[in-house]
SETI-110695 format. One line per field, with one value per residue (C-alpha): residue in one letter; x, y, z. Coordinates in Angstrom, 2 decimals, always signed. Example, Ala and Ser with C-alpha at 12.3 -4.5 7.8 and 13.67 -1.06 7.14 Angstrom:
residuo	c(a_s)
X	c(+12.30_+13.67)
Y	c(-4.50_-1.06)
Z	c(+7.80_+7.14)
//
This chain:
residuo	c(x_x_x_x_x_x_x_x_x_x_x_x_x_x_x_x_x_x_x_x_x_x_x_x_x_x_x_x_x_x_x_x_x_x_x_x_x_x_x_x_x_x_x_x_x_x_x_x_x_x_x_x_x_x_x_x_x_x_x_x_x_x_x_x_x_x_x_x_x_x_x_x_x_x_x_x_x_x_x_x_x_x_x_x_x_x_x_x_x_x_x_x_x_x_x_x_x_x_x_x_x_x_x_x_x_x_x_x_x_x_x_x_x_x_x_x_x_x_x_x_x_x_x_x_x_x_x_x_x_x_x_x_x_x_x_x_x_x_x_x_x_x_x_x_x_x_x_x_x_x_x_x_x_x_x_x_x_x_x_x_x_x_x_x_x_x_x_x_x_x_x_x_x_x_x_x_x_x_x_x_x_x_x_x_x_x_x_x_x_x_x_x_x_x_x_x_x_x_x_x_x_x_x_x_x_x_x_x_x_x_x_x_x_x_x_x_x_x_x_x_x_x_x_x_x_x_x_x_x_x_x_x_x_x_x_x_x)
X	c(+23.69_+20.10_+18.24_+16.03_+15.83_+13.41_+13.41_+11.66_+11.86_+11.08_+10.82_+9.87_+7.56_+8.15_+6.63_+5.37_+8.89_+9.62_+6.81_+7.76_+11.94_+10.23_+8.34_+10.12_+12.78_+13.10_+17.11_+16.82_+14.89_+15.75_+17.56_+16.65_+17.33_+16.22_+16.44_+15.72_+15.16_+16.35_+14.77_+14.12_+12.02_+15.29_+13.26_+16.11_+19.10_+19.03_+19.85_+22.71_+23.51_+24.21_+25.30_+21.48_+19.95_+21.91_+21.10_+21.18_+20.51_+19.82_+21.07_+17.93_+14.43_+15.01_+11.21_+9.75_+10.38_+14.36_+14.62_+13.31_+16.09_+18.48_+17.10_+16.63_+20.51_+21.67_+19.99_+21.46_+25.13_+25.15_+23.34_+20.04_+17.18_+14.58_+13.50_+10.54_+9.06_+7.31_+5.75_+7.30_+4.49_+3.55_+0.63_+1.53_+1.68_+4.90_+3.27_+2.63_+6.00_+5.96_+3.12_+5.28_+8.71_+6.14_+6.03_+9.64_+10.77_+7.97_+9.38_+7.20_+8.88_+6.95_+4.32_+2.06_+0.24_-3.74_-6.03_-9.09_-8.24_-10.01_-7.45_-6.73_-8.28_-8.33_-7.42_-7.97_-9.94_-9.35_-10.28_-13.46_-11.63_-8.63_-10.95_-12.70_-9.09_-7.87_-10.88_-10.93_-7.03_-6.84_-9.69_-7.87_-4.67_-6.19_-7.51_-4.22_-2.68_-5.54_-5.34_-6.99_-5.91_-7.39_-4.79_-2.66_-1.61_-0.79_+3.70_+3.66_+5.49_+8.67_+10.34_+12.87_+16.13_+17.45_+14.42_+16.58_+18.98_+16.13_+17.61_+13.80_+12.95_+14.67_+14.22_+16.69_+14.71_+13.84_+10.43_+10.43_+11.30_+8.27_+5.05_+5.71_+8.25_+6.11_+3.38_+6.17_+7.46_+4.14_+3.45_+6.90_+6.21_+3.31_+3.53_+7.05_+5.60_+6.87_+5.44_+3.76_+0.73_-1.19_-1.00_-3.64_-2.34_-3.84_-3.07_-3.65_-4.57_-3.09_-4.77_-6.03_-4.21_-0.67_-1.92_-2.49_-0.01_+2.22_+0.61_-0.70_-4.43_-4.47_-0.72_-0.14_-2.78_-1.90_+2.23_+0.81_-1.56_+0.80_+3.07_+0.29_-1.14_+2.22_+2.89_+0.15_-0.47_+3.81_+4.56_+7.41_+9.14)
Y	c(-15.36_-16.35_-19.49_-18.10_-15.73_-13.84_-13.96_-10.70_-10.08_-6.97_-4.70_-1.13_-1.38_+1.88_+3.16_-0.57_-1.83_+0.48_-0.30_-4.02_-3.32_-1.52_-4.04_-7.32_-6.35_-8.35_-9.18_-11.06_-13.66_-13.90_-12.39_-10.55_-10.98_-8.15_-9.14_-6.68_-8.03_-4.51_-2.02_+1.02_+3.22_+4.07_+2.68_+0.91_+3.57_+4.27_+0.63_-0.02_-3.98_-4.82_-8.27_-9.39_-7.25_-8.30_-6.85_-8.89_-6.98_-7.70_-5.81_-6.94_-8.22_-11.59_-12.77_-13.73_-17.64_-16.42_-14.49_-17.24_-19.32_-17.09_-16.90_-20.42_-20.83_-18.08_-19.90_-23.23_-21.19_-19.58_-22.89_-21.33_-23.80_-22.25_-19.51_-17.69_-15.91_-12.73_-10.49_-7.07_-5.88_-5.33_-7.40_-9.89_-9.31_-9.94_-11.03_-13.82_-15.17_-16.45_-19.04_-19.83_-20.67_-22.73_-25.15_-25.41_-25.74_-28.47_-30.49_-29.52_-28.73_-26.87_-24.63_-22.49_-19.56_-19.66_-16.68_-19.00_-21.08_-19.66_-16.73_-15.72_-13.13_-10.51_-6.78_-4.09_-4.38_-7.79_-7.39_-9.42_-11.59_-12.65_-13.51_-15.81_-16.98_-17.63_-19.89_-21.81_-22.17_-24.50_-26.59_-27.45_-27.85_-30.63_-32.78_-32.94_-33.90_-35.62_-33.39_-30.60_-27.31_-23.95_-21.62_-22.26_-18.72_-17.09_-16.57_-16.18_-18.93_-20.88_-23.49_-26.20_-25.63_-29.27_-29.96_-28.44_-31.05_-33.94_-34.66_-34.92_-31.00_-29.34_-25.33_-25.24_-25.51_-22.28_-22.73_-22.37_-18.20_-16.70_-17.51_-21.14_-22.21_-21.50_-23.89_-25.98_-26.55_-26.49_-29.82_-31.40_-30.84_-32.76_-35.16_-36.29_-36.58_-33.83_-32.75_-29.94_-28.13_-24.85_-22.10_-19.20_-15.51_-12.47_-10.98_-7.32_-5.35_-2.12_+1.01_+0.77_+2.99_+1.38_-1.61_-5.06_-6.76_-6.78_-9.94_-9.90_-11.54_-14.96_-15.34_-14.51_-16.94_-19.57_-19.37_-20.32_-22.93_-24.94_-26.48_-28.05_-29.40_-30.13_-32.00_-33.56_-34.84_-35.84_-33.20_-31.67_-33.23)
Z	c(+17.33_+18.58_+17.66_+15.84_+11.84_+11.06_+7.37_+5.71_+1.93_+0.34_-3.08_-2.88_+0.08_+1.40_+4.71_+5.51_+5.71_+8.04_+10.11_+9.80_+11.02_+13.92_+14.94_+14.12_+17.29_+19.83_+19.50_+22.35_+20.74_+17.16_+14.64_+11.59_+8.05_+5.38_+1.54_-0.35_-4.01_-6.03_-4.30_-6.26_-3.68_-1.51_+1.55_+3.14_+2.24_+5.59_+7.06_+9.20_+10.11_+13.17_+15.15_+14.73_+11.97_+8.32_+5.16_+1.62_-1.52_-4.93_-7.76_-9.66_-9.01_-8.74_-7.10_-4.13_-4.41_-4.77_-1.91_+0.17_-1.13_+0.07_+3.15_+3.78_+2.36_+5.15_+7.55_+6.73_+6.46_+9.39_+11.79_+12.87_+14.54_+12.79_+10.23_+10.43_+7.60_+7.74_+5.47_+4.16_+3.59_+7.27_+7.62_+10.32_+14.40_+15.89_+19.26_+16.94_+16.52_+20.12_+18.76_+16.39_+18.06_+20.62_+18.10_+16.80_+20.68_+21.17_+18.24_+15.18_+12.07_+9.96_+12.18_+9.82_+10.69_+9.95_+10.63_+10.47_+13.82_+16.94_+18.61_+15.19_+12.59_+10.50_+10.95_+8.64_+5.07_+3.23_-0.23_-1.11_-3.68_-0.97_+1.35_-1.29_-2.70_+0.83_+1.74_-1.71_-1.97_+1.38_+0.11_-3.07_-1.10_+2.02_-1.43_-2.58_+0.71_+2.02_+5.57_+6.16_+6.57_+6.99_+5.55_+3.07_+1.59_+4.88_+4.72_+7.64_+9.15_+11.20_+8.90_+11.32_+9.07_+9.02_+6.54_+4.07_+4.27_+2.81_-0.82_-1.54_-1.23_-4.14_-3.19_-6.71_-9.55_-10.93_-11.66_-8.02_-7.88_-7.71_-5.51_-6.17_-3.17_-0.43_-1.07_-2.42_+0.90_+2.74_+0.46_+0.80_+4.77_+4.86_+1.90_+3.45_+6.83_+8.71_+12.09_+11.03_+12.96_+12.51_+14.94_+14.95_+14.13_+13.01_+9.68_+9.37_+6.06_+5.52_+4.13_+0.63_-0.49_+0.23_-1.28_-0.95_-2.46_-5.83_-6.66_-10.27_-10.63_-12.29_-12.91_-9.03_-8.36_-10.50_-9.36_-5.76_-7.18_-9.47_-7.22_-5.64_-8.67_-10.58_-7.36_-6.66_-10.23_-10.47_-13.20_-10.72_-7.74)
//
């Protein structure tokens, strides 16, 4: 067992899953977890685990903030360092993931990925309206936390697993399944003082055609939003 999971979730994703397993490889360095949240597109029938490649399915769509859970709780299980999140949607560079483990190994614990620090970017064609969401989204957020931050919406990033132990970060509450644990623990991380640091990475778009993302407008946008304010504001804990 390396030191390192990849976590990847996915739900009918097709061809850009593939792309992702073919990319995301580097046994040597980290190992690889696939949950696939009830899959209807048959794009991982063909899937064989291995020693560092394991497979979790879902009989149902369960959403994106459960199968995070589940990763985080295989990571904690099975005693990895670190888990790194990555999108199934194939839109982040695995030379990246070096940057990322950088900053676990130099004692960070929560190292996000930003595509507006210098040496990162954009590949591909970002919708008009995400690149507007993703620039108003971290302003909002560095209010609430009073530290700024340049990207807030980007997944794509390494989580130090012993801050799942902190009774004060309850990844439990099911308000917490969809888009909402994410930013969830991106506040906890700072609010409860966790070294955390941004790294810069490129995030790449893929054809229009194999679309964006299965986020619905407004309700997608307002389950990565809430936490933040429900937090900020001591609705939620």
């Amino acid at each position: 067992m390396n030191k390192y999971l990849v976590g990847i979730s996915t739900y009918n994703e097709g061809q850009k899953i593939a792309r992702v397993i073919q990319k995301f490889n580097d046994y040597s360095l980290y190992d690889v977890l696939i949950v696939d949240d009830g899959s209807t597109d048959h794009s991982l029938d063909h899937l064989v685990e291995s020693q560092h490649f394991i497979i979790i399915k879902n009989e149902h769509n369960q959403g994106v903030g459960y199968t995070v859970k589940q990763t985080i709780d295989f990571s904690k299980e099975k005693g990895y360092e670190a888990v790194i999140f990555v999108s199934g949607n194939d839109k982040d560079d695995p030379n990246d993931v070096v940057k990322l483990i950088e900053g676990i190994e130099q004692g960070d614990d929560f190292v996000q990925g930003s595509r507006y620090l210098p040496g990162g970017g954009i590949g591909g064609d970002m919708p008009f309206y995400r690149k507007l969401a993703t620039r108003i989204y971290p302003l909002v957020f560095s209010l609430m936390v009073m530290r700024k931050v340049t990207d807030f919406t980007n997944g794509f990033r390494a989580i130090r697993t012993t801050m799942f132990n902190d009774h004060r970060i309850d990844i439990n509450q099911p308000w917490l399944y969809q888009y909402e644990l994410e930013p969830y623990l991106f506040f906890k991380a700072v609010k409860l003082g966790y070294k955390v640091i941004e790294v810069p990475v490129r995030k790449i778009y893929p054809k229009k055609e194999e679309g964006y993302t299965k986020m619905k407008p407004f309700s997608g946008w307002w389950s990565i939003l809430r936490p933040i304010i429900f937090l900020g504001l001591g609705i939620k804990k």
